[in-house]
N, C-alpha and C positions, 0 to 999 in steps of 0.2 A: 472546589470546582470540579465537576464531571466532563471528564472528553470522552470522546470513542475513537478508537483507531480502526481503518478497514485495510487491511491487507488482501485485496482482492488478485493479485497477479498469479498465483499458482492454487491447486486444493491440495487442502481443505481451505477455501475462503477462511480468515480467520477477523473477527471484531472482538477488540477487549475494550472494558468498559472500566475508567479510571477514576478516582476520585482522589482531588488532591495528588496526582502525578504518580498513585498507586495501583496498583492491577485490583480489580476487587469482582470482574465476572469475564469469562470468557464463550464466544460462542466457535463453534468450529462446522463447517458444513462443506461438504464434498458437490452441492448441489450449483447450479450456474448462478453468475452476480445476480442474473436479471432477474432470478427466482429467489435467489437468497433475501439482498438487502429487503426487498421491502416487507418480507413476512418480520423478520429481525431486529428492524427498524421501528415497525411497528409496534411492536413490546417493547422495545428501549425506551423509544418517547416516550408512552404510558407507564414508565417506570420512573423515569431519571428525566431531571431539569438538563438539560444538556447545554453545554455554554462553549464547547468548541467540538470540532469533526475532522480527523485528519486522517489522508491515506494515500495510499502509493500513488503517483503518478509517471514511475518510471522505473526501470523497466518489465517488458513483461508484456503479456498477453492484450494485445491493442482492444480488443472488444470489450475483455470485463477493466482495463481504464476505463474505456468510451462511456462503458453503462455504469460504471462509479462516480464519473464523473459528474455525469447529467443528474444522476440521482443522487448523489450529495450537494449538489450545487444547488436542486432544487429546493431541497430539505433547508439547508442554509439560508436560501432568501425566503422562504415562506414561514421559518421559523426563527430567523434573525440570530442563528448562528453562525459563530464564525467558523471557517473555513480553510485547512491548512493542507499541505502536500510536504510528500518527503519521498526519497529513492529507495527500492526496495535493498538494495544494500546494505541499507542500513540494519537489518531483519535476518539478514544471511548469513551474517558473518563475513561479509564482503564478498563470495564466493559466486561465479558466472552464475547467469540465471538464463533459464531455457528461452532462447528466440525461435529461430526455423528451423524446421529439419533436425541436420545433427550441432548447429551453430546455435552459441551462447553469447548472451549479450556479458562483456568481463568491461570489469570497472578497470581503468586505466588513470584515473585521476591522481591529480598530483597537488599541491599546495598553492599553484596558480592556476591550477583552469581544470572544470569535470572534463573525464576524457571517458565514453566509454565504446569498447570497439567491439564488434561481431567478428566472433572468430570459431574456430573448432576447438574443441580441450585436448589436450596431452592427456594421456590416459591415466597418470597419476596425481588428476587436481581431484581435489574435493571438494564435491558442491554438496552444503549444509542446506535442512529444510529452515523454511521461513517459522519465525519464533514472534512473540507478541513480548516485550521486554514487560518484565514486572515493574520496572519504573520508566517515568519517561521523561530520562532525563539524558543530555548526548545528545539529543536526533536532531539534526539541521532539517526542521521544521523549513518551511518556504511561504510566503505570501502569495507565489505565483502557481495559481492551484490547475493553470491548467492541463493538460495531457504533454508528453513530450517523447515526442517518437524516433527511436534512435536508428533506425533502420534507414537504410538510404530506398532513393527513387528507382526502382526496376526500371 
């Protein structure tokens, strides 16, 4: 079976292209979601039967969600693929991820309930770049693929 994963919340944009839950192509681009997917998308389809499509929806840069969104969702109903979401955390090595300014979105989650809070870093954390796992296996995949925006109301 072939998936693609899209990790759009930081650059380089990255999609890796799976078969059988194995890494087998990766693309990496520095360029915007909205430019990216569909030039990349376009040769994936033309290359690979694709039967499932997953990618961050949390946390991270609220536009290229919005435009990942729209554009994987589209893809998925017009192509009858299915559709998955997952937290970029999972890709970091759990490590804060850039929200505003000098504030990081830091996963605070526990065994009963995702927690994740905006806050400033201690000047001794260490934030890892976003990685595409050569397998995919571990990631609490979601069915609920919409956006989820952790920032509160100004």
């Amino acid at each position: 079976m072939i998936e693609v994963l899209v990790i759009s919340i930081s650059k380089p944009l990255l999609i890796g292209i799976y078969e059988n839950k194995k890494l087998i192509k990766t693309y990496k681009d520095d360029g915007k979601t909205s430019d990216v997917l569909p030039i990349v998308f376009e040769k994936i389809l033309k290359e690979f039967n694709i039967k499932r499509i997953s990618y961050v929806n949390t946390p991270g840069s609220y536009m290229a969600i919005k435009v990942a969104y729209v554009f994987l969702k589209t893809i998925s109903i017009t192509k009858n693929i299915e559709l998955k979401a997952c937290s970029g955390f999972e890709f970091n090595q759990n490590s804060p991820i850039k929200a505003l300014g000098k504030k990081y979105f830091i996963n605070d989650s526990n065994e009963k309930e995702d927690n994740v809070k905006v806050d400033f870093l201690d000047n001794n954390t260490k934030i890892h770049d976003f990685e595409l796992p050569n397998v995919l296996e571990n990631i609490n995949f979601s069915s609920e693929t919409l956006p989820i925006y952790n920032l509160p109301a100004v």
